[in-house]
C-alpha positions in Angstrom: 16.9 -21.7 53.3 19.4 -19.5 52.1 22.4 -22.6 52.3 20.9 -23.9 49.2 22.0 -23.5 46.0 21.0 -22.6 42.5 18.7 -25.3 40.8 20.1 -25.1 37.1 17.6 -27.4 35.0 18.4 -28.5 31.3 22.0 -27.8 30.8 21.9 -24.0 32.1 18.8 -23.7 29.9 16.6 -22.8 33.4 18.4 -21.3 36.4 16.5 -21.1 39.3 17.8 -18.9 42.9 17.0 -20.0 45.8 15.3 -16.8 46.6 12.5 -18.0 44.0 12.0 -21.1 46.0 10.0 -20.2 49.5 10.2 -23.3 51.8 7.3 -24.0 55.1 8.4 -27.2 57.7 5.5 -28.3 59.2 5.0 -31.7 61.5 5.1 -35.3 59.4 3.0 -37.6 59.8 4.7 -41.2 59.6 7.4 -42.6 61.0 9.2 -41.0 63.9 9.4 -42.5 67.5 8.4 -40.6 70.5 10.3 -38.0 68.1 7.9 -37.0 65.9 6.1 -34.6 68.4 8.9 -32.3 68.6 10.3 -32.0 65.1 8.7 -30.4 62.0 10.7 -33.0 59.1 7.8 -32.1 56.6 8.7 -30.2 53.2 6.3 -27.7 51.8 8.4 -26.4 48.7 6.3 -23.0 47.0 7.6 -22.2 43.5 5.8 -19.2 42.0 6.0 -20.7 38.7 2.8 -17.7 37.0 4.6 -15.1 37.7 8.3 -16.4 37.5 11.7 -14.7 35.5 13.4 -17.9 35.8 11.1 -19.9 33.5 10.8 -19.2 29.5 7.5 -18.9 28.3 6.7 -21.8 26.5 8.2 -23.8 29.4 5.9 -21.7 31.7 2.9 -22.5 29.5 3.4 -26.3 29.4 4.1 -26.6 33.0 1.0 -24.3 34.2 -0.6 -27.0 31.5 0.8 -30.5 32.9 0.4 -29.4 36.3 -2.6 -27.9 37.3 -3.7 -30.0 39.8 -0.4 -28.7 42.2 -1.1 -25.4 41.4 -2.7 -22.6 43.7 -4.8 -20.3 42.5 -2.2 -17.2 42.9 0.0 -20.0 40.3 2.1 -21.6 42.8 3.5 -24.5 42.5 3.1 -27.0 45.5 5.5 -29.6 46.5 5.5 -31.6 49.4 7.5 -34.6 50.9 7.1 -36.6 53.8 9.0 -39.4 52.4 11.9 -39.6 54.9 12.4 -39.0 58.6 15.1 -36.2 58.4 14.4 -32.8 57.5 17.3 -31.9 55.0 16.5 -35.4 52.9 12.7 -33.8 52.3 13.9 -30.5 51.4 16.7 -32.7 48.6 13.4 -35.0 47.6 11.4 -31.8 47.2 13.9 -30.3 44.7 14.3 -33.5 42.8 10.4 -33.2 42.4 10.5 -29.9 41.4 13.8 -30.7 39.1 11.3 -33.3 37.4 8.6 -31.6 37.1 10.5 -28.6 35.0 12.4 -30.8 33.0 9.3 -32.4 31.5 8.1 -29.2 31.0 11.4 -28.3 29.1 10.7 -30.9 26.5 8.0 -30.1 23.5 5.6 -32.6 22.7 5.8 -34.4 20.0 3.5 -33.2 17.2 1.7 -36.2 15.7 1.6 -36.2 11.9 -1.2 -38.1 10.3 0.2 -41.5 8.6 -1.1 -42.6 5.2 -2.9 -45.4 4.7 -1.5 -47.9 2.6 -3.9 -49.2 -0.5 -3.9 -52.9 0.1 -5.1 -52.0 3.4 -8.0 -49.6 2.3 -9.0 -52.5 -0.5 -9.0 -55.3 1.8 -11.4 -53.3 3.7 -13.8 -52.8 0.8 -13.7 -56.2 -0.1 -14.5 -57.3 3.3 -17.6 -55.0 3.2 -18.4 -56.1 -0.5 -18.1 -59.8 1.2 -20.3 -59.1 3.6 -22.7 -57.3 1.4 -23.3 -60.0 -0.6 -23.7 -62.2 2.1 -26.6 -60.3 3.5 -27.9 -59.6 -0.2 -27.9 -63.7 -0.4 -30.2 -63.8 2.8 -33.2 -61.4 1.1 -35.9 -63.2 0.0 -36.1 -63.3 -3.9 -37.9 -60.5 -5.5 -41.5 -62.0 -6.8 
């Protein structure tokens, strides 16, 4: 699939070649006709993302994190599509996977920060459990 171009991901931030991107057509199953016999429409898109260049290493690390359940043992990633009947529209679905897929990687997470508690909210909860307290302390029989 060398008539493809560059996949540039996060304005120029990740550029990936085509020669990183290893493509397999293999029959669909689906939709078809009397078609579907002959024709291999099916995507198989291998990005080696492991052992990669093209990714930085913080993206590398959250993607090999998000996505292990696409991943091969080697640390390839594994993209299929089967979506359409036509062979060039499965190899454009696979890449808009793959586009997806990096640019959630390409964005940190957010790092939670502990909020503080506001007072009236820690009292009201003592006061409930002071309530409630008494109200059991009310239900003791009376010390002889």
């Amino acid at each position: 699939m060398t008539r493809l171009k560059e996949v540039r991901l996060g304005n120029g931030a990740v550029v990936i070649p085509p020669e990183a991107l290893e493509w397999q057509f293999v029959r669909s199953s689906g939709p078809g006709g009397q078609h579907v016999n002959r024709t291999s429409s099916k995507a198989v898109l291998r990005f080696d993302a492991r052992h990669s260049p093209h990714l930085p290493e913080a993206v590398r690390r959250r993607l090999l994190e998000r996505e292990k359940a696409r991943l091969t043992n080697d640390g390839a990633l594994v993209i299929t599509s089967q979506r359409h009947r036509a062979q060039p529209q499965n190899v454009a679905d696979c890449l808009a996977k793959l586009s997806t897929i990096i640019e959630r990687a390409l964005t940190p997470p957010k790092v939670r920060r502990r909020t503080k508690k506001p007072r009236s909210m820690i009292a009201k909860r003592l006061a409930g459990k002071r309530h409630r307290s008494e109200t059991k302390q009310l239900r003791r029989r009376p010390p002889d």
